[in-house]
MARFI-318745 format. One record per residue (C-alpha): residue number from 0; residue in one letter; x, z, y. Coordinates in Angstrom, 2 decimals, padded with zeros to 5 digits. Each point is the difference from the previous one (the first is absolute). Example, Ala and Ser with C-alpha at 12.3 -4.5 7.8 and 13.67 -1.06 7.14 Angstrom:
BEGIN
seq / type / X / Z / Y
0 / A / 012.30 / 007.80 / -004.50
1 / S / 001.37 / -000.66 / 003.44
END
This chain:
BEGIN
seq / type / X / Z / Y
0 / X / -065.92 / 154.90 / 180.63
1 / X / 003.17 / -002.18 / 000.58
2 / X / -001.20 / -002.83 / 000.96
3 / X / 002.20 / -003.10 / 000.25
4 / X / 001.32 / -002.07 / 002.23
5 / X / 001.87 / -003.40 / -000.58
6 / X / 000.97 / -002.42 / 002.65
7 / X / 002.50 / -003.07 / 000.18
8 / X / -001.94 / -002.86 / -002.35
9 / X / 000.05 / -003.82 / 000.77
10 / X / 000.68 / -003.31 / -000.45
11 / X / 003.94 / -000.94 / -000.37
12 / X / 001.57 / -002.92 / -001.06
13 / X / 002.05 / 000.08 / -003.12
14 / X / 003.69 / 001.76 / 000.28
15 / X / -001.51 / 002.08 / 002.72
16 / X / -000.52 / 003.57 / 000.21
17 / X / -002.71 / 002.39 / 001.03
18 / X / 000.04 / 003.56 / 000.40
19 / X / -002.95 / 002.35 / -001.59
20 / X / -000.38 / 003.67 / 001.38
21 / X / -002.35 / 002.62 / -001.43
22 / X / -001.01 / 003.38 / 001.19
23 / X / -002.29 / 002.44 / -000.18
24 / X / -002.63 / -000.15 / 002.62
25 / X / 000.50 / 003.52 / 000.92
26 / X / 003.88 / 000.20 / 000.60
27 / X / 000.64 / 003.69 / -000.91
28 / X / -001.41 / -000.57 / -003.45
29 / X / 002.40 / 000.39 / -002.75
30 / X / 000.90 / -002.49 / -002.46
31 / X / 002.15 / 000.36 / -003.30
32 / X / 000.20 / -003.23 / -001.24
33 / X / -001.04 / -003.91 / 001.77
34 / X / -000.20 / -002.95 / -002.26
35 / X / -000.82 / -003.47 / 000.46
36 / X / -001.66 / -001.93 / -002.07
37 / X / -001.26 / -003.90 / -000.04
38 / X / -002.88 / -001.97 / -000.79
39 / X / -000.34 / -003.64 / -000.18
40 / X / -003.16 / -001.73 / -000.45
41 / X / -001.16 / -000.15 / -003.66
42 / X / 003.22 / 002.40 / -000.90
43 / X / 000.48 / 003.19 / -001.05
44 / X / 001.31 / 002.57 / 002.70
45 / X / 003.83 / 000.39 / -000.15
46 / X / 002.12 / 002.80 / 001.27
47 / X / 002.38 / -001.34 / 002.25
48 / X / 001.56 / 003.45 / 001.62
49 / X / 000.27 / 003.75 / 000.17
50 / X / 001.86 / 002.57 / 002.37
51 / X / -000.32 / 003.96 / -000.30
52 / X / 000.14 / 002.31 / 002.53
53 / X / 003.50 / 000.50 / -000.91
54 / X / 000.80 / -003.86 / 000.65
55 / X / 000.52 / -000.59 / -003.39
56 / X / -000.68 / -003.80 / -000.89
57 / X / -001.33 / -002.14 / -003.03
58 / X / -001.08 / -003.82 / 000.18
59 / X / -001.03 / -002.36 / -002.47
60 / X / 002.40 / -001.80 / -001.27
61 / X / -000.96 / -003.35 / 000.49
62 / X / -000.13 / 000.88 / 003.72
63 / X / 003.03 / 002.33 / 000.15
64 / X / 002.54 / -001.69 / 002.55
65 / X / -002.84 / -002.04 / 002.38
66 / X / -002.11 / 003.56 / 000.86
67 / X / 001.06 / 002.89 / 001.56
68 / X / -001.96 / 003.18 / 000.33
69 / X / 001.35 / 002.35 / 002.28
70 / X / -001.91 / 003.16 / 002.23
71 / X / -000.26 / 001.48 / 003.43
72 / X / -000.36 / 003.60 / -000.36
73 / X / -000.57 / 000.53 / 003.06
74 / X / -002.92 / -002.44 / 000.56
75 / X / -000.89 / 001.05 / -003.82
76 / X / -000.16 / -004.26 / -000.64
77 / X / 001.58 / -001.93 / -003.08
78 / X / 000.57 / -003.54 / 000.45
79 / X / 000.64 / -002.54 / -002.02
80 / X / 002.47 / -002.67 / 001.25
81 / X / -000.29 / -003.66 / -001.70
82 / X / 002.34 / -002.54 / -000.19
83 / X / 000.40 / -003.35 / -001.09
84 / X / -004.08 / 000.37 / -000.43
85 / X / -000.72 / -002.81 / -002.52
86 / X / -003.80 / -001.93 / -001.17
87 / X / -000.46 / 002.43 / -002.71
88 / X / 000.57 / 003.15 / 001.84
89 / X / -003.39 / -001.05 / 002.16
90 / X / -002.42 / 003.12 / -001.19
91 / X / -001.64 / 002.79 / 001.65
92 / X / 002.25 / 002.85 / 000.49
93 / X / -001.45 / 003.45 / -000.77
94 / X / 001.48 / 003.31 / 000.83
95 / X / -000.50 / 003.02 / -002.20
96 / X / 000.73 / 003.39 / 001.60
97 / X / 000.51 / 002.78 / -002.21
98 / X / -000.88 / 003.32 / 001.09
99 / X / 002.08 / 003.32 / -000.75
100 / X / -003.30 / 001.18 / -002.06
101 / X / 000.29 / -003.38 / -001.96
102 / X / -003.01 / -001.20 / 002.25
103 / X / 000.50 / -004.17 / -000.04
104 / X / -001.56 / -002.08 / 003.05
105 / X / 000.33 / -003.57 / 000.38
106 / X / 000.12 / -002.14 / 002.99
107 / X / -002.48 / -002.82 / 000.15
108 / X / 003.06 / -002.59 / -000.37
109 / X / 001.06 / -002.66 / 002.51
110 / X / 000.48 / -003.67 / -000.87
111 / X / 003.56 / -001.47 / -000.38
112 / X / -000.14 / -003.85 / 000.07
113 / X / 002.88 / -001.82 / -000.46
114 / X / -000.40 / -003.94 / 000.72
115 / X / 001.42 / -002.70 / 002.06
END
């Protein structure tokens, strides 16, 4: 069972940045595909970003250019690097890993705030 690990929530003022990391709790487990998704309150859950094992990207496009999602093979992590974090990007951040067999596990999602 892959479970998941995501660390680097907070408070952050507006045209900050914060840094999200995600991993599987057991390192040596493999993962095919990690997305992130978004939730604010009373909204619909967004996808926000994706990586493959072959560090192959895709973002949404309304976030394209303030994200990055980028991995650490070697510490089997994604992050997710935010910039320029703005009031509507406050939401709970999920991660979805995707298992070679298709499995899907998701993280229990850490709380971006961004306020002044």
């Amino acid at each position: 069972q892959a479970q998941v690990v995501e660390f680097g929530g907070g408070l952050v003022q507006p045209g900050g940045s914060l840094r999200l990391s995600c991993a599987p709790s057991v390192s040596s487990t493999p993962i095919r595909l990690t997305r992130w998704y978004r939730q604010a309150s009373g909204d619909q859950r967004e996808f926000v970003a994706a990586i493959n094992d072959a560090g192959i990207t895709a973002y949404s496009d309304s976030l394209k250019g303030r994200f990055t999602i980028s991995r650490d093979n070697d510490k089997n992590t994604v992050y997710l690097q935010m910039s320029n974090l703005k009031s509507e990007d406050t939401a709970i951040y999920l991660c979805n890993l995707v298992r070679p067999t298709g499995s899907q596990h998701w993280g229990q999602g850490t709380q971006v705030t961004v306020a002044s």
